[in-house]
Backbone as CSV, one residue per row, in Angstrom:
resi,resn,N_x,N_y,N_z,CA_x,CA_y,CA_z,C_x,C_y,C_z
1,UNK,8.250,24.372,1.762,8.688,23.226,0.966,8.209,21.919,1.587
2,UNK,7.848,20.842,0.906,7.273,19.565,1.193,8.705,18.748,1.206
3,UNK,8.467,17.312,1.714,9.159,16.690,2.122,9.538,15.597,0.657
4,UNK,8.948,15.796,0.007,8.756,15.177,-1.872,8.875,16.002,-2.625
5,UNK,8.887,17.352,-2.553,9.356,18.195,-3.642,9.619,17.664,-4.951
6,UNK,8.870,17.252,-5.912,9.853,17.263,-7.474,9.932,15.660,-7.856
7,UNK,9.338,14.867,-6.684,9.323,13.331,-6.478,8.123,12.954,-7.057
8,UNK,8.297,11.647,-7.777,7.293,10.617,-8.289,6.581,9.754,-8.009
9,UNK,5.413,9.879,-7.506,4.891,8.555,-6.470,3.765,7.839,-7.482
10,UNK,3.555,6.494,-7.292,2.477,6.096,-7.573,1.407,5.133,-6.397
11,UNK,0.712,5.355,-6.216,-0.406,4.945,-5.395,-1.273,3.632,-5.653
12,UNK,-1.153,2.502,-5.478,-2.446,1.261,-6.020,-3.694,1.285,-4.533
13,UNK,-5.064,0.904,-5.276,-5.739,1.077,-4.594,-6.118,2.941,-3.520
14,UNK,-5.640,3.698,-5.097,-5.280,4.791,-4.597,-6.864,5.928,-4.608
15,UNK,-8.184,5.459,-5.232,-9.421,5.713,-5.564,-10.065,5.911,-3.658
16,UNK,-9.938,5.176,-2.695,-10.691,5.099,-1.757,-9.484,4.642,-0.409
17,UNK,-9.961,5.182,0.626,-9.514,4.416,1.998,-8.365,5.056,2.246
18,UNK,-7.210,4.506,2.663,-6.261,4.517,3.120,-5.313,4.911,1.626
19,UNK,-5.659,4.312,0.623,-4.785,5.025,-0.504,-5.257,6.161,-0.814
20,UNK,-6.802,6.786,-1.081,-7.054,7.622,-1.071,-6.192,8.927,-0.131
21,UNK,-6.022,8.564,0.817,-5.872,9.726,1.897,-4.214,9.784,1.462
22,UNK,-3.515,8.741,1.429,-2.043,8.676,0.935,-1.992,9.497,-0.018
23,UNK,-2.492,9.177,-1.314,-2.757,10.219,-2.419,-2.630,11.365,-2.195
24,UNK,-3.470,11.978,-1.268,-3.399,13.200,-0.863,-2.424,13.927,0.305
25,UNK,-1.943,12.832,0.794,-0.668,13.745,1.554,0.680,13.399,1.193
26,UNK,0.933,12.189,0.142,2.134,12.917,-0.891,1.667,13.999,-1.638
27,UNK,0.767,13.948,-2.228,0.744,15.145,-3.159,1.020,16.443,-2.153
28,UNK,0.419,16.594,-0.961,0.556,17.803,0.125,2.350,18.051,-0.049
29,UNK,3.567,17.068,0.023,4.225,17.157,0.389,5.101,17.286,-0.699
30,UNK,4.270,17.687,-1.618,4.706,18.206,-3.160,5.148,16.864,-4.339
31,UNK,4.389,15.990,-4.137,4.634,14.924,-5.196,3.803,14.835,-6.140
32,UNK,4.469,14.262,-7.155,3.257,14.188,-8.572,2.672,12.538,-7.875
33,UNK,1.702,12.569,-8.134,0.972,11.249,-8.234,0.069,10.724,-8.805
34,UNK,0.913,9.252,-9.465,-0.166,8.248,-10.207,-1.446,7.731,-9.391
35,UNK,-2.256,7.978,-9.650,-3.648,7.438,-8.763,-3.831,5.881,-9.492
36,UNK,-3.587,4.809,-8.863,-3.765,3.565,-10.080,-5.322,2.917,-8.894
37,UNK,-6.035,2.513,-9.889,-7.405,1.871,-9.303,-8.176,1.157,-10.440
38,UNK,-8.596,-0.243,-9.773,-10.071,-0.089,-10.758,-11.347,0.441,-10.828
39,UNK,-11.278,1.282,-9.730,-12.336,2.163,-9.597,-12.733,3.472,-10.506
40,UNK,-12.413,3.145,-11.652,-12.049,4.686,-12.416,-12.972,5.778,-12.075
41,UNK,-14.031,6.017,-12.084,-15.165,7.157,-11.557,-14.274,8.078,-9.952
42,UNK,-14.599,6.925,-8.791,-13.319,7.667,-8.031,-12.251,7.752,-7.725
43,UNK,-11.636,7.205,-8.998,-9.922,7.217,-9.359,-9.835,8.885,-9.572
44,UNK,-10.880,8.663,-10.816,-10.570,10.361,-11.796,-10.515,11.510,-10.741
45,UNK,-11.619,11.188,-9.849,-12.043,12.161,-8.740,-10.835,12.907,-8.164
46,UNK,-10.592,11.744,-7.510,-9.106,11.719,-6.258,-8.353,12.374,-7.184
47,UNK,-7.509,11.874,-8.308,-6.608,12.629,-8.724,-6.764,14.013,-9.303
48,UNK,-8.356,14.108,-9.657,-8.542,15.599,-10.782,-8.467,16.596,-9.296
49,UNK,-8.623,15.836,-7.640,-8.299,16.993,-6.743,-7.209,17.561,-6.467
50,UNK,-6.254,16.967,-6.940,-4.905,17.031,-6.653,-4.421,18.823,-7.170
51,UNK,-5.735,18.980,-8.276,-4.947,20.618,-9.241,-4.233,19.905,-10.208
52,UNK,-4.635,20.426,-11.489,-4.004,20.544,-12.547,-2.315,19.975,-12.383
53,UNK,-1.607,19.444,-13.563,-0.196,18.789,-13.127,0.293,18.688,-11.965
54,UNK,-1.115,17.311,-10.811,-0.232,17.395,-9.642,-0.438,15.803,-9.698
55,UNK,-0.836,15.712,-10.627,-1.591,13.808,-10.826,-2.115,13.512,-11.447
56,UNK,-2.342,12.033,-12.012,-3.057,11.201,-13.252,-4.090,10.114,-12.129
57,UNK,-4.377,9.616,-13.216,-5.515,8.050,-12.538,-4.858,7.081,-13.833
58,UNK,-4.338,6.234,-13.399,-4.490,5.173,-14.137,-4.965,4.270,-13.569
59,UNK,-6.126,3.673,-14.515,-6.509,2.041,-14.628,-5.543,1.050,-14.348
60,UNK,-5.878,0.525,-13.334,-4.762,-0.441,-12.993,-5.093,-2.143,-12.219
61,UNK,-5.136,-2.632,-13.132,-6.024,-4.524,-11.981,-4.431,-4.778,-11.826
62,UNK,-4.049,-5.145,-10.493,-3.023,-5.122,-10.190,-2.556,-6.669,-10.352
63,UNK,-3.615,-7.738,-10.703,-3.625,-8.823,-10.483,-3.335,-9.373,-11.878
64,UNK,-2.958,-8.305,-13.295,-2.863,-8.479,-14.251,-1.421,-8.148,-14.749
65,UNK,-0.400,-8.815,-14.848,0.672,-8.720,-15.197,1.356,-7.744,-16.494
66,UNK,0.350,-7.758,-17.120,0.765,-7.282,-18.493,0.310,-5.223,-18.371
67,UNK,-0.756,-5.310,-17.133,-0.875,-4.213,-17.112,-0.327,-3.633,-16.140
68,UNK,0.894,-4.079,-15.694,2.285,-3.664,-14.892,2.737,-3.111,-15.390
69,UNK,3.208,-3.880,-16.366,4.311,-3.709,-17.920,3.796,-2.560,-18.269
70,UNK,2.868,-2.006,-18.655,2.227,-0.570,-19.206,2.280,0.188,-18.407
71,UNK,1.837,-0.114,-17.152,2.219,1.343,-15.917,3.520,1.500,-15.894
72,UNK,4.542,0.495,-16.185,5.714,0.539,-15.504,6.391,1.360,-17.191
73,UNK,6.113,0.987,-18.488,6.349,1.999,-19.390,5.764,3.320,-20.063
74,UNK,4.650,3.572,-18.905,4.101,4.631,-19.547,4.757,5.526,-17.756
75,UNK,5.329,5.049,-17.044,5.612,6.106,-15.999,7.233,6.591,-16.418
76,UNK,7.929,5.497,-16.989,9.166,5.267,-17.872,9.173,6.742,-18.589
77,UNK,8.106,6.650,-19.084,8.358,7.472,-20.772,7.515,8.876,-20.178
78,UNK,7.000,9.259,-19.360,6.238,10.283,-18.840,7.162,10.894,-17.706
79,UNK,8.214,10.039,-16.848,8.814,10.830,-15.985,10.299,9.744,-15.786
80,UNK,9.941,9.254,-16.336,11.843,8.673,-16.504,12.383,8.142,-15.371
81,UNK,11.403,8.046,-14.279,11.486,7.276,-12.971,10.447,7.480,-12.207
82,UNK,10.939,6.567,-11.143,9.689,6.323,-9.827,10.034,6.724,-8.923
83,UNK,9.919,7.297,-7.778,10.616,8.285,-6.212,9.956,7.356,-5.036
84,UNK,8.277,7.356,-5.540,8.053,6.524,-4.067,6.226,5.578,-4.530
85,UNK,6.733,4.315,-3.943,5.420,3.588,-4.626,5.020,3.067,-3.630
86,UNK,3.947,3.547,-3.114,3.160,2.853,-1.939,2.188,1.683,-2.707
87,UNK,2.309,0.487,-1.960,2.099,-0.714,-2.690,1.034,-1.081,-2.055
88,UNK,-0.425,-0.935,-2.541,-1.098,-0.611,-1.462,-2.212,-1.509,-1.504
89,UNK,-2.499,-1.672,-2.776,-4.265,-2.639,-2.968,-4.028,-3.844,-2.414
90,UNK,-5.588,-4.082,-1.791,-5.575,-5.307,-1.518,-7.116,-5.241,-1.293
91,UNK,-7.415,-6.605,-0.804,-9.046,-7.078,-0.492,-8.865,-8.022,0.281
92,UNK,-10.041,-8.718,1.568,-9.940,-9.211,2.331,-11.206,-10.469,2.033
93,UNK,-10.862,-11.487,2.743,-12.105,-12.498,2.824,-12.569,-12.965,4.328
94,UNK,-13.619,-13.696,4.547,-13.792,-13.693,5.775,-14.671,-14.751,6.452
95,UNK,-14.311,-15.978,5.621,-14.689,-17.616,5.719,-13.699,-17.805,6.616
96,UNK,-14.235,-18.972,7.488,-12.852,-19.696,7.939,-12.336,-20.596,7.144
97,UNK,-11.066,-21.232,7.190,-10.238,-22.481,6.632,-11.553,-23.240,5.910
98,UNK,-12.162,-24.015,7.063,-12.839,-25.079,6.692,-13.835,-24.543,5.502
99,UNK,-14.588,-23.451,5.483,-15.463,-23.200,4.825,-15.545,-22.223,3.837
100,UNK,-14.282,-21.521,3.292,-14.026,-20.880,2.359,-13.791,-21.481,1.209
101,UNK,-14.591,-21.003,0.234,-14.212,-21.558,-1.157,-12.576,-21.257,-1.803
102,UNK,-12.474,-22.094,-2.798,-11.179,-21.698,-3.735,-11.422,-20.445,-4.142
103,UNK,-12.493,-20.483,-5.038,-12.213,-19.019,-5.608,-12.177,-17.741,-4.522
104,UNK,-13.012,-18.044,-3.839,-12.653,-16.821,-2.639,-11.070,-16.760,-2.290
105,UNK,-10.471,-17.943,-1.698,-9.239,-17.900,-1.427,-8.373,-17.225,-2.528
106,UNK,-8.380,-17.678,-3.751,-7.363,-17.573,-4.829,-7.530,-16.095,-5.246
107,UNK,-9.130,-15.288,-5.142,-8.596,-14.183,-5.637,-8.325,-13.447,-4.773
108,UNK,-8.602,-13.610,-3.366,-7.652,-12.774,-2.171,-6.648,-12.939,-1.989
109,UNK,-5.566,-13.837,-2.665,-4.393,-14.054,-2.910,-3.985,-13.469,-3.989
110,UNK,-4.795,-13.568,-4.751,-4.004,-13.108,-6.487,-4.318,-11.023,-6.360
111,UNK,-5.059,-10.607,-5.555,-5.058,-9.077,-5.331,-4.168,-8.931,-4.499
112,UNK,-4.114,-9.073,-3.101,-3.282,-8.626,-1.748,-2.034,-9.479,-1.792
113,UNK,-1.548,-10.281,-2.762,-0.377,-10.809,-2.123,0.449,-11.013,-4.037
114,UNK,-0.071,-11.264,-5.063,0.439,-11.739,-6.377,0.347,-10.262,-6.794
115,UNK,-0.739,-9.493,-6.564,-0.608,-7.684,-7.214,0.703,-7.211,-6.253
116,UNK,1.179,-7.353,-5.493,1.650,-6.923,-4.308,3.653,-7.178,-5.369
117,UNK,3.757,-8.615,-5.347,4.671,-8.972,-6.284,4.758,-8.391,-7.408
118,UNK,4.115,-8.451,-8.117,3.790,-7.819,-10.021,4.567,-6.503,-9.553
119,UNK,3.796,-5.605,-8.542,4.217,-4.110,-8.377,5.741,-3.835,-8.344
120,UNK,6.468,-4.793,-7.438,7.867,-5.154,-7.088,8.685,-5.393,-8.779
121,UNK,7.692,-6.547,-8.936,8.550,-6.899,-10.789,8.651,-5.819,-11.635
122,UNK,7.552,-5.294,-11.860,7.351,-4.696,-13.104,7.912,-3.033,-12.853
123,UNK,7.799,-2.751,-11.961,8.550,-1.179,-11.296,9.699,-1.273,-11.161
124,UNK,10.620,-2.313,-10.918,12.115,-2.176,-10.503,12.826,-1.565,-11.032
125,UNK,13.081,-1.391,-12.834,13.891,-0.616,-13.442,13.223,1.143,-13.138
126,UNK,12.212,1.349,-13.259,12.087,2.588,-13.049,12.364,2.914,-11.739
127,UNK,12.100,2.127,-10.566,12.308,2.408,-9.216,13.567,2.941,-9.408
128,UNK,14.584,2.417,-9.635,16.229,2.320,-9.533,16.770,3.320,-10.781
129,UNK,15.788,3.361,-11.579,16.003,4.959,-12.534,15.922,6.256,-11.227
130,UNK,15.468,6.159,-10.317,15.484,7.287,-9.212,16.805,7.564,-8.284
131,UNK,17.418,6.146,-8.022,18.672,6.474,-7.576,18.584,6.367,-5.846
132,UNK,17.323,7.163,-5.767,16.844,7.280,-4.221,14.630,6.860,-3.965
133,UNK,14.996,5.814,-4.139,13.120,5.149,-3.810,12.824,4.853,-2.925
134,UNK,11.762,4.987,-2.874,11.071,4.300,-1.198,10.191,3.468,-1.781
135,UNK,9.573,2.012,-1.276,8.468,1.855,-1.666,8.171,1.133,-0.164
136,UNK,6.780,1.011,0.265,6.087,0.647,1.179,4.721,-0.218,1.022
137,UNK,4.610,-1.384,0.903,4.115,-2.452,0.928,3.218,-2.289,1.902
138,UNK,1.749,-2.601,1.746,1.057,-2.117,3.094,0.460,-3.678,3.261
139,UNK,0.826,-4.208,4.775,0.442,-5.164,4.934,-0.357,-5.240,6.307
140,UNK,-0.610,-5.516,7.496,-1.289,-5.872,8.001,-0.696,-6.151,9.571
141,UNK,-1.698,-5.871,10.346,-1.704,-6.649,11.990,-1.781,-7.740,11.953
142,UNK,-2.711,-8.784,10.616,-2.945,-10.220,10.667,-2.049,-10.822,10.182
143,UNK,-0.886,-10.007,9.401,0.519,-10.520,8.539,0.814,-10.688,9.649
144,UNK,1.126,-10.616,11.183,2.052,-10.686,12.351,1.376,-12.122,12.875
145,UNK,-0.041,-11.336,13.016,-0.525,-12.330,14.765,-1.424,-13.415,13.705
146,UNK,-2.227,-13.954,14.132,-3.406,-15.001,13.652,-4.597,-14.491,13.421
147,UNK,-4.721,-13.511,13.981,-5.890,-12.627,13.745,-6.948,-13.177,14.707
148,UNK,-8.703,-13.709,14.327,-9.495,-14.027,14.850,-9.562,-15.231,14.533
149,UNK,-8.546,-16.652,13.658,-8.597,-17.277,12.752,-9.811,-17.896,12.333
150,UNK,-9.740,-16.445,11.169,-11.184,-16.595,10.291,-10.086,-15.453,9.472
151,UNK,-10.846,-15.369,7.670,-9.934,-14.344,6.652,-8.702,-15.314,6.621
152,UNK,-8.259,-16.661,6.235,-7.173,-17.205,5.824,-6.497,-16.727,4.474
153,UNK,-7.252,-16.911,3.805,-6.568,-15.724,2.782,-5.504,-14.450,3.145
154,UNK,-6.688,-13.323,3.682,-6.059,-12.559,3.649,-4.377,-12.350,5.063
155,UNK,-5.132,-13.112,6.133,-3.344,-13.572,6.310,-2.429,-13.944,6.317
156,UNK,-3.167,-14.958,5.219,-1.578,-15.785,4.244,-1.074,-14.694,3.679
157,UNK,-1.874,-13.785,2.786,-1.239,-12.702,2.212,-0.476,-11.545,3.131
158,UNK,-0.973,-11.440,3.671,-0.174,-10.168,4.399,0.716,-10.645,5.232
159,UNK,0.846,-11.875,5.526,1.977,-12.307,6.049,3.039,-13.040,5.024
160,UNK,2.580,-13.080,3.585,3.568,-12.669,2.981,4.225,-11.916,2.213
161,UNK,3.418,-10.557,2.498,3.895,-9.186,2.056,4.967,-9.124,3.052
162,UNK,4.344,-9.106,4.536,5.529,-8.861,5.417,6.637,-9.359,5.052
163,UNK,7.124,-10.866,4.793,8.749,-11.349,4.141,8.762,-11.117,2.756
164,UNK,8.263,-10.468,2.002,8.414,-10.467,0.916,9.603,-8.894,0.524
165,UNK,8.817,-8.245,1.675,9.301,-7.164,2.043,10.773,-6.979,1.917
166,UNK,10.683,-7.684,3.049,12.242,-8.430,3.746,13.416,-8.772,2.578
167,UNK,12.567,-9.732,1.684,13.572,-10.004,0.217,13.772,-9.215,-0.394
168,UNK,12.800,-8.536,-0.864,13.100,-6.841,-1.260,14.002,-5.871,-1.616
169,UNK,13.601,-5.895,0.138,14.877,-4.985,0.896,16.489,-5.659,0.469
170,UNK,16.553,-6.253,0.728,17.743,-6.852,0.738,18.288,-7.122,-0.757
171,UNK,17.433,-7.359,-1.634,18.013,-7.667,-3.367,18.491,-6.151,-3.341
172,UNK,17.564,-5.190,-3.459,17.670,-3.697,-3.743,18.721,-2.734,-2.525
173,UNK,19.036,-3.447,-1.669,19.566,-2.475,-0.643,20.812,-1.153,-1.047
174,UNK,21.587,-1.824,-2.528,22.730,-1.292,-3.031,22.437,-0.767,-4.186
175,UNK,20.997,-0.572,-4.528,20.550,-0.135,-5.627,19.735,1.473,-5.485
176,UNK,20.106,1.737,-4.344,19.052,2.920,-3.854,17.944,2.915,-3.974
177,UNK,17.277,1.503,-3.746,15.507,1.247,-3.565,15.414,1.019,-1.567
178,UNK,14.899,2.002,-0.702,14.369,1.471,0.300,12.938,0.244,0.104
179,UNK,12.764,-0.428,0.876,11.614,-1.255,1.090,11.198,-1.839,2.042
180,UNK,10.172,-1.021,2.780,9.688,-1.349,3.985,8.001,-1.771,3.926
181,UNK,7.783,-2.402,4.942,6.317,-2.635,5.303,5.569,-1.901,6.275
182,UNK,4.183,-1.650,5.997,3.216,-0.457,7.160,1.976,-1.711,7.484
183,UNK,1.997,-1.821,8.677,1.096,-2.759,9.112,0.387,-2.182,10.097
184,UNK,-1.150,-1.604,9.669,-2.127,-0.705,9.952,-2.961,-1.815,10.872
185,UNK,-3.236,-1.181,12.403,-4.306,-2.081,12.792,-5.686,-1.716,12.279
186,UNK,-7.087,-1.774,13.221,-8.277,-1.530,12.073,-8.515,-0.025,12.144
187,UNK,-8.772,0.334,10.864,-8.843,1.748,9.825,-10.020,1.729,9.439
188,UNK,-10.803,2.783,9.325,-12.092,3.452,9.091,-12.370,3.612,7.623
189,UNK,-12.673,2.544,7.334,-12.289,2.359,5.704,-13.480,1.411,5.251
190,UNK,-13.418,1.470,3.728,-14.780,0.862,2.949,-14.596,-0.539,3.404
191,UNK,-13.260,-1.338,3.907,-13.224,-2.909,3.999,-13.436,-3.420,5.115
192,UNK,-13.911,-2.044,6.071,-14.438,-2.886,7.616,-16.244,-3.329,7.249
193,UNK,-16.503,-2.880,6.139,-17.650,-3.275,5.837,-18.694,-2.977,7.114
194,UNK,-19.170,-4.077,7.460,-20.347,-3.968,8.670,-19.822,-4.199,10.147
195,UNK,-18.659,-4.143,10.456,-17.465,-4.899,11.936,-18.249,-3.660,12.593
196,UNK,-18.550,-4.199,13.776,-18.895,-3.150,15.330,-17.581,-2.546,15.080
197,UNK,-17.935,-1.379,14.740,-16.964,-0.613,15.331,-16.425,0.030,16.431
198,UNK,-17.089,-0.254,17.548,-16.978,-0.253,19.178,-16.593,-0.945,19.585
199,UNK,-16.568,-2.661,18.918,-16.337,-3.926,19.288,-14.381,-3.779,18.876
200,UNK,-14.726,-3.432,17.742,-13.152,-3.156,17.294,-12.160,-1.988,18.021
201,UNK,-13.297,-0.907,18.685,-12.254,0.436,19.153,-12.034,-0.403,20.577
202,UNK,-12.500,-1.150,21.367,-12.219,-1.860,22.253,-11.238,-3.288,22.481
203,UNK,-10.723,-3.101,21.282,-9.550,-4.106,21.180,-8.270,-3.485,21.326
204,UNK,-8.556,-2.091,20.898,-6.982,-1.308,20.869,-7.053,-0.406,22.285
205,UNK,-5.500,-0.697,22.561,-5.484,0.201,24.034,-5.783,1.403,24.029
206,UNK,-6.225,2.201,22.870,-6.066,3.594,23.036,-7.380,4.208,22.976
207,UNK,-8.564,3.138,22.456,-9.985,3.268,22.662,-10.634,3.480,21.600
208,UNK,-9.577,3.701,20.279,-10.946,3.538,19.229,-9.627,3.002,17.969
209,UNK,-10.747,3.406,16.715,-9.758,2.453,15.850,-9.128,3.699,15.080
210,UNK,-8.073,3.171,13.696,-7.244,4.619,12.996,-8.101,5.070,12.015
211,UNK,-7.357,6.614,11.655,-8.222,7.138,10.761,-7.007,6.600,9.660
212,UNK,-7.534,6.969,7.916,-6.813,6.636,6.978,-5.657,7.572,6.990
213,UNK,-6.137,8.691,7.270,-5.103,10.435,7.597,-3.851,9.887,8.345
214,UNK,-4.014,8.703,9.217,-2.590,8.041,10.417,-1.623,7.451,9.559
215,UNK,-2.555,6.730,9.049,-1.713,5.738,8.161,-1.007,6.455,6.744
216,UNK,-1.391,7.330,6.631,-0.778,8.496,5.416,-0.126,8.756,5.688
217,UNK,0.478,9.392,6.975,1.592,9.975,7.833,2.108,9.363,7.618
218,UNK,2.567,8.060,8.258,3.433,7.124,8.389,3.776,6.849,6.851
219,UNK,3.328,6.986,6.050,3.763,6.172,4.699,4.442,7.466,3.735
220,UNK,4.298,8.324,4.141,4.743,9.410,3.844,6.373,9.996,4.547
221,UNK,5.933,9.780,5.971,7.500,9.669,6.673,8.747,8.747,6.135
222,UNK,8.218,7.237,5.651,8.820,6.186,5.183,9.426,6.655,3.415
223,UNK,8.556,7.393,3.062,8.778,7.594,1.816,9.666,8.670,1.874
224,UNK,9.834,9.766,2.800,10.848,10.972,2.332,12.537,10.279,3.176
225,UNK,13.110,11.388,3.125,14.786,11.170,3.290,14.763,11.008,5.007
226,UNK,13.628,11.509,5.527,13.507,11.133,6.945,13.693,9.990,7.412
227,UNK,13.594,8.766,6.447,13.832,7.453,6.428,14.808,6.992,5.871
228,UNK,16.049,7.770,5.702,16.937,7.200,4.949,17.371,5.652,5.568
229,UNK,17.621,5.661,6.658,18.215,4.243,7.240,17.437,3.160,7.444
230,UNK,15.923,3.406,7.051,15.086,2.227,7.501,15.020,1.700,5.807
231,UNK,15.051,0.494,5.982,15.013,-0.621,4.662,14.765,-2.004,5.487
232,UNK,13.846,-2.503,5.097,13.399,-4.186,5.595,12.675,-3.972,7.052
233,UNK,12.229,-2.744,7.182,11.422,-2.653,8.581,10.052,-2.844,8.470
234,UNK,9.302,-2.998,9.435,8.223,-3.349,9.502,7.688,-2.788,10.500
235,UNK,6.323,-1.276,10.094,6.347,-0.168,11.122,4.690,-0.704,11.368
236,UNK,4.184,-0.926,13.041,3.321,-1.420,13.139,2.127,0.245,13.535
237,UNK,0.986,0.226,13.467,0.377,1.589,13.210,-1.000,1.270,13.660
238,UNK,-1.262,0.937,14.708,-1.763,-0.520,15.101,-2.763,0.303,16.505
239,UNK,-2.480,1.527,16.881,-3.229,2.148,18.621,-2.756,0.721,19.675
240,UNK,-2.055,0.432,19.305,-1.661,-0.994,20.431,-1.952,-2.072,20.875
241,UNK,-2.857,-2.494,19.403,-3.475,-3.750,19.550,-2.282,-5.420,19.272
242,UNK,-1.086,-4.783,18.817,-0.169,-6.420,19.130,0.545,-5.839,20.183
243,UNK,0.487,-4.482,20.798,1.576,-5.221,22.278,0.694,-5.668,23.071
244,UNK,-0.328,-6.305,23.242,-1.018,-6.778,24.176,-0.370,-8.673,23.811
């Protein structure tokens, strides 16, 4: 028996990376799962691996409000609730302050930090149709520290996933919605783009950087009853690059 048995998850940014691999170890742990992406080609993929009734792909721009409202009534009317929503898409930029454009800024805000919200809005009644939810907000090492300060965007955003979290938690605490945050240091994923990756395994004490498979664990632990008492935490996943 899996640790989700019979449970409802939906996945954003669930086509590649770190949602990808999530995808696949709720489903391991016996969950149905929504694959939501705009990637549809390896949306369909990811989920058609799952086996027959173990998952969908929905189309999903998370940065579009109205197509909340449709995930959030077509998961309504297909399973009558939500069990566990890893809140996951995002995108990064990598101007400094001085020299980043608006539009760069605004749409690394309006994916990683306004999709991040929408997910929270538009899911709540189904979340709380479950009775018992988890959802996990995936935010960041740069939501904590300053990072390299360069990517202002993206740690305005993830540092306000991290308190957003926090509010969350706390509206929902009596509603049987958990809501915690996973703040992944650097992951072997399509958004390290071209970063030395030697340069980066040498920042973390443990000598190299995470696989997406780490960060699945953890979001998976957060999501079953193993976590009953954690709500408004913030689990860092990091090989030990902020206790330095």
């Amino acid at each position: 028996m899996g640790k989700l048995d019979g449970r409802i998850a939906l996945v954003t940014g669930g086509a590649s990376g770190i949602g990808a691999a999530t995808v696949m170890r709720l489903a391991e742990e016996g969950a149905f799962v929504y694959v939501a992406d705009v990637q549809d080609e390896k949306g369909q993929e990811v989920a058609g691996s799952l086996g027959e009734g173990r998952g969908q792909y929905v189309h999903l721009d998370v940065t579009d409000s109205a197509a909340w409202r449709e995930v959030a009534d077509r998961v309504a009317a297909e399973k009558g609730k939500l069990d566990v929503f890893f809140n996951n898409a995002g995108i990064g930029d990598l101007d400094s302050i001085s020299d980043e454009s608006d539009e760069t800024y605004l749409r690394t805000i309006a994916v990683t930090q306004h999709g991040m919200y929408y997910g929270l809005r538009y899911l709540h009644e189904v979340l709380k149709a479950s009775g018992n939810a988890s959802v996990i907000n995936t935010s960041s090492i740069f939501g904590i520290t300053g990072g390299f300060g360069s990517s202002p965007a993206y740690a305005a955003a993830k540092g306000a996933v991290r308190t957003l979290t926090k509010n969350a938690a706390l509206a929902w605490a009596k509603e049987g919605i958990r809501v915690n945050s996973i703040h992944p240091g650097f992951i072997e994923t399509p958004i390290l783009g071209d970063f030395d990756r030697s340069a980066l395994a040498e920042m973390h004490p443990i000598g190299r950087i995470g696989r997406p498979e780490e960060i699945a664990a953890v979001v998976a632990f957060l999501a079953s009853d193993d976590a009953s008492l954690m709500t408004g935490s913030e689990v860092v996943v990091d090989g030990g690059y902020t206790a330095r």
